[in-house]
C-alpha positions in Angstrom: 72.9 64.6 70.6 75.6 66.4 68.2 75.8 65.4 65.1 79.3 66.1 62.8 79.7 67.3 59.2 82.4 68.1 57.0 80.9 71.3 55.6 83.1 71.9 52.7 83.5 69.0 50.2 83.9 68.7 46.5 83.3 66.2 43.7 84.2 65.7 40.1 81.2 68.3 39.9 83.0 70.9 40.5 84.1 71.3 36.9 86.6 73.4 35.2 89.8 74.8 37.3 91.1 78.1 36.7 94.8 77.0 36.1 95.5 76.7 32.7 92.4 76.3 31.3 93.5 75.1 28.0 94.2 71.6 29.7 90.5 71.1 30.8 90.9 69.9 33.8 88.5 69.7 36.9 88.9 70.9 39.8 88.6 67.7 41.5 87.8 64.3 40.1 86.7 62.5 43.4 83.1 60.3 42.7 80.2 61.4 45.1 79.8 57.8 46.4 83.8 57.7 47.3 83.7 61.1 49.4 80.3 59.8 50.8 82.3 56.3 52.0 85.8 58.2 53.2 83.2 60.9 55.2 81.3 58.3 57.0 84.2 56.4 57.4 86.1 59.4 59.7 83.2 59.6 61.6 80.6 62.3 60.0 77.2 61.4 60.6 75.9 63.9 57.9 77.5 64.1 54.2 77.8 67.2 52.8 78.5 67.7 49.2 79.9 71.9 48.1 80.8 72.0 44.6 81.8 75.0 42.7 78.8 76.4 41.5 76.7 73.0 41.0 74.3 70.9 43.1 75.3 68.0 40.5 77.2 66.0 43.1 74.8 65.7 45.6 71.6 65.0 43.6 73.6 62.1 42.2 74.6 61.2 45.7 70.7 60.9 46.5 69.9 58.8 43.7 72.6 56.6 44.0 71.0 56.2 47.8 67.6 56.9 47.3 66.8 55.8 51.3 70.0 57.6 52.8 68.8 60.7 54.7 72.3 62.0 56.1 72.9 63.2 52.7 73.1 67.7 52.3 72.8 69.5 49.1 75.4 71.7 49.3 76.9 74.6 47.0 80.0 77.1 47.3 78.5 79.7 45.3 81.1 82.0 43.7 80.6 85.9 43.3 82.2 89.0 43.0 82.5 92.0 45.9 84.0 94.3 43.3 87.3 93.2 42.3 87.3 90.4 44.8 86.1 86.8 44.3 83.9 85.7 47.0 82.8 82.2 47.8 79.4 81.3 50.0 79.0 78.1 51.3 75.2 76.9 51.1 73.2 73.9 52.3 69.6 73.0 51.7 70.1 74.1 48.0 66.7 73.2 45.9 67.4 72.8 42.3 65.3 75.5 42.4 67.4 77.9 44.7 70.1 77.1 42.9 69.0 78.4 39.5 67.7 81.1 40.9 71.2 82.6 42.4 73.4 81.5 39.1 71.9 85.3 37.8 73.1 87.2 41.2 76.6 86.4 41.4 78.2 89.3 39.9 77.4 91.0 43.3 78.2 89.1 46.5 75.2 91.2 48.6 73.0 90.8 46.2 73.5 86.5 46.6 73.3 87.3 50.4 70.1 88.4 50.1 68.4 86.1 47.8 69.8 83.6 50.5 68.7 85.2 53.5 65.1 85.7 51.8 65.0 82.0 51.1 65.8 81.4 54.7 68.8 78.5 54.2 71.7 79.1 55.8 75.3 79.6 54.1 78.3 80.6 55.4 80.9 83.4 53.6 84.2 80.9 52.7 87.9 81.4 54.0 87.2 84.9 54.5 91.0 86.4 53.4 91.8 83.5 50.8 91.4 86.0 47.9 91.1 89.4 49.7 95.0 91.2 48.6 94.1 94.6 49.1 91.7 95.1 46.5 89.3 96.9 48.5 89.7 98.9 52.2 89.4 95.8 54.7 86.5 98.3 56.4 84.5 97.9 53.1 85.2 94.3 52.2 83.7 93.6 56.0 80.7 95.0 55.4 80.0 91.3 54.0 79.8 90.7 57.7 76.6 92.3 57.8 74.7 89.9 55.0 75.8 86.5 56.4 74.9 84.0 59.0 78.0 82.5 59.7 81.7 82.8 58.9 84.1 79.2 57.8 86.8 79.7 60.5 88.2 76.4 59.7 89.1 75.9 56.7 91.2 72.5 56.5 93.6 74.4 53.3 94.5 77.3 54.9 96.8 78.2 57.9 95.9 77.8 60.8 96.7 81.6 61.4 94.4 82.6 59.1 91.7 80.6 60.9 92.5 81.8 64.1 92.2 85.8 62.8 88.8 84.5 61.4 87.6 83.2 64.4 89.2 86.6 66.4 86.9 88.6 63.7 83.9 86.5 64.4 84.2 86.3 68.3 84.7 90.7 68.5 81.9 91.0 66.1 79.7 88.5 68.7 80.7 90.7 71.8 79.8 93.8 70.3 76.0 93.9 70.8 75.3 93.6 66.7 71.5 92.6 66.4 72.5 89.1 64.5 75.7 87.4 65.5 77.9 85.1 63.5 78.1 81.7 63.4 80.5 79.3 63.2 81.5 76.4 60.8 84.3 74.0 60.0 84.8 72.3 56.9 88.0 70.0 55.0 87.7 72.2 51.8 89.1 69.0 50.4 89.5 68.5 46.5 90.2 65.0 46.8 89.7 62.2 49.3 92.9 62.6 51.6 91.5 65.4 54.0 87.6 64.1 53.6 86.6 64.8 57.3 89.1 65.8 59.1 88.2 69.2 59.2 84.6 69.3 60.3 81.2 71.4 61.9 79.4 69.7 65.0 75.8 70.6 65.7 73.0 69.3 68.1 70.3 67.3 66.2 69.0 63.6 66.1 68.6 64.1 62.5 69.8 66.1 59.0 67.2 68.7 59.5 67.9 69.2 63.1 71.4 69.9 62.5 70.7 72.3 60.0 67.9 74.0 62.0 71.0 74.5 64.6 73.3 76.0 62.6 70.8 78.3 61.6 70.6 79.2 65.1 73.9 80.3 65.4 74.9 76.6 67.8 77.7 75.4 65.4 81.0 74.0 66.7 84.3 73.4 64.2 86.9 71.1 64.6 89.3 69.4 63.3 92.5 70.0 61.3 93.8 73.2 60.1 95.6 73.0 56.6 98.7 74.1 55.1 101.4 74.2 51.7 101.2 70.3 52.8 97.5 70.1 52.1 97.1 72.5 49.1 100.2 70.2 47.3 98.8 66.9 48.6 95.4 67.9 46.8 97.5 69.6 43.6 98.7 66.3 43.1 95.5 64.2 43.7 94.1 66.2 41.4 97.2 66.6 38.6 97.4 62.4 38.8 93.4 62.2 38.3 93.5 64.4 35.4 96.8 62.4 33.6 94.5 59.0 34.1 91.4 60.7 32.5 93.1 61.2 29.2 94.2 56.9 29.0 90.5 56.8 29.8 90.2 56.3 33.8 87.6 58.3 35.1 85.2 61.0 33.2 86.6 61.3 29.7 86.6 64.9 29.0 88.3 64.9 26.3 89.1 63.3 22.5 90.8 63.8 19.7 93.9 66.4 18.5 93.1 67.8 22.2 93.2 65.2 24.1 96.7 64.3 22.6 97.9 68.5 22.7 96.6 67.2 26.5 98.3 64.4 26.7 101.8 65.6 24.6 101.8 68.3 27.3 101.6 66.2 30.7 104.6 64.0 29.0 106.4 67.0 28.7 105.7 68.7 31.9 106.6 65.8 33.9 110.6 67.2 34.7 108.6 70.0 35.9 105.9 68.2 38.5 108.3 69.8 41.7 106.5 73.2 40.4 102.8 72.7 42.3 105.0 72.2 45.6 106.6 75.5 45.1 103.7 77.5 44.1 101.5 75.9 47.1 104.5 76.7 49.5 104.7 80.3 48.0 100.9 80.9 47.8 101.3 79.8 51.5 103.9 82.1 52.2 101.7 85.1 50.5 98.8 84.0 52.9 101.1 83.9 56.1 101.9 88.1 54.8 98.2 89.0 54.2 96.8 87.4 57.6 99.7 88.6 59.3 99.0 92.6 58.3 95.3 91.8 59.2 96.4 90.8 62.2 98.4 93.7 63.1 95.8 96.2 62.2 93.3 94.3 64.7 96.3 94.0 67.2 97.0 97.6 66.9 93.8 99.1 67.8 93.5 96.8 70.9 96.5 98.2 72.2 95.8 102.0 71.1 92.0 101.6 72.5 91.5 98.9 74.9 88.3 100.2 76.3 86.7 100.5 72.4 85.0 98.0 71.0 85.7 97.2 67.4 83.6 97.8 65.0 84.2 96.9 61.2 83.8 100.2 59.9 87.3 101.3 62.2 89.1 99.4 61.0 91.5 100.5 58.1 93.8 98.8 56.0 
């Protein structure tokens, strides 16, 4: 029996964005009980909840259905690999686990192995969302050696940089390594538009089943890809959910002189609302440049030394 999860969700959890932070607005303001309805609703048998650095939305979700058992405790743990922010996707979080890690994450391998030592599985994020160069792409791979599985599908990003994700994680499978990489698929959805169409399919008869098989490596993604479309269509989800927070519909974050700075400045901004489309289509467009010099470095030594296999430290940026 395979069982299907939309691996990378957020909530109204996942707090603070890092766009103009003086405005105070969340990174998503979708209720757990909502994503849980819109995932079962496209078909996931399992509910997984990832907020930024929080297990907030899913303990809700479980008391709010106390007798549900297709409900994970999810987390996309943020860290640092040097200069380079670095996201882990993690399910079976304890309360426990989670306050354990919240110390680690100024170092990305040292996360890695609290995680593997606790035995749950996780997953490193859209591998080249944030990577520009700040490190040799031999070095920055050496992540590759501390995780289970890679997310190559990410329903936000293009489907050319999933593909070069999945290229990385199929050489580094064929190459005899003693633990290979496993594969996930998750919406990466910040409001309830994408909710499950971008998903992970497993063999299991139950939520513990399907988790014992990712961490065997028997993962399956599917699902949409994403693009400037997606990143916009959740820009504005969230830039509507934020204006209706401050005339007090949904969590009221904040009151007073700063709520009406808030509110002065969404009145004047609104001339300007054609600005998220731009900046997703040109963050896109940045994206499309980053993958695609990846992609030629990989490319390269295929033609240059067909009979070599790859190996992360070979390959240069």
């Amino acid at each position: 029996m395979m069982l299907r999860a939309d691996l990378h969700v957020h909530t109204r959890h996942s707090r603070r964005t890092g766009n103009l932070q003086f405005l105070g607005s969340r990174d998503c303001y979708s209720d757990p009980i909502d994503v849980y309805n819109r995932a079962k609703a496209r078909g996931m048998d399992l509910v997984a909840i990832t907020d930024h650095d929080s297990i907030d939305g899913a303990l809700e979700l479980m008391h709010r259905l106390p007798n549900q058992h297709d409900v994970i405790v999810g987390e996309e743990v943020s860290c640092r690999y040097e200069r380079i922010e670095v996201h882990f996707g993690v399910y079976g979080v304890t309360e426990s686990l989670h306050r354990d890690i919240q110390p680690l994450r100024r170092n990305a391998f040292e996360v890695a192995a609290y995680l593997r030592g606790a035995g749950v599985f996780f997953s490193l994020n859209h591998l080249l969302h944030f990577y520009r160069g700040q490190a040799p792409l031999r070095e920055y791979l050496r992540l590759l050696d501390e995780v289970p599985a890679l997310e190559v599908r990410n329903g936000a990003m293009l489907r050319s940089h999933n593909r070069v994700i999945e290229e990385i994680a199929s050489r580094w499978n064929t190459q005899g390594h003693q633990c290979r990489i496993g594969m996930i698929g998750g919406s990466d959805s910040h409001t309830l538009r994408r909710v499950g169409r971008t998903w992970t399919e497993a063999p299991g008869r139950n939520r513990e089943e399907f988790l014992h098989s990712l961490k065997r490596r028997l993962g399956r993604p599917g699902g949409d890809h994403g693009g400037a479309s997606a990143v916009a269509g959740d820009t504005y989800g969230v830039i509507g959910s934020y204006l209706g927070s401050l005339i007090g519909l949904g969590p009221r974050d904040h009151a007073g002189w700063h709520r009406a700075a808030c509110l002065a400045f969404g009145a004047a901004s609104l001339p300007c609302q054609f600005l998220p489309a731009v900046i997703a289509f040109a963050g896109k467009r940045r994206e499309a440049r980053s993958v695609s010099a990846v992609t030629a470095q990989l490319g390269s030594l295929l033609i240059h030394e067909p009979n070599r296999s790859l190996h992360v430290e070979e390959v240069p940026l």
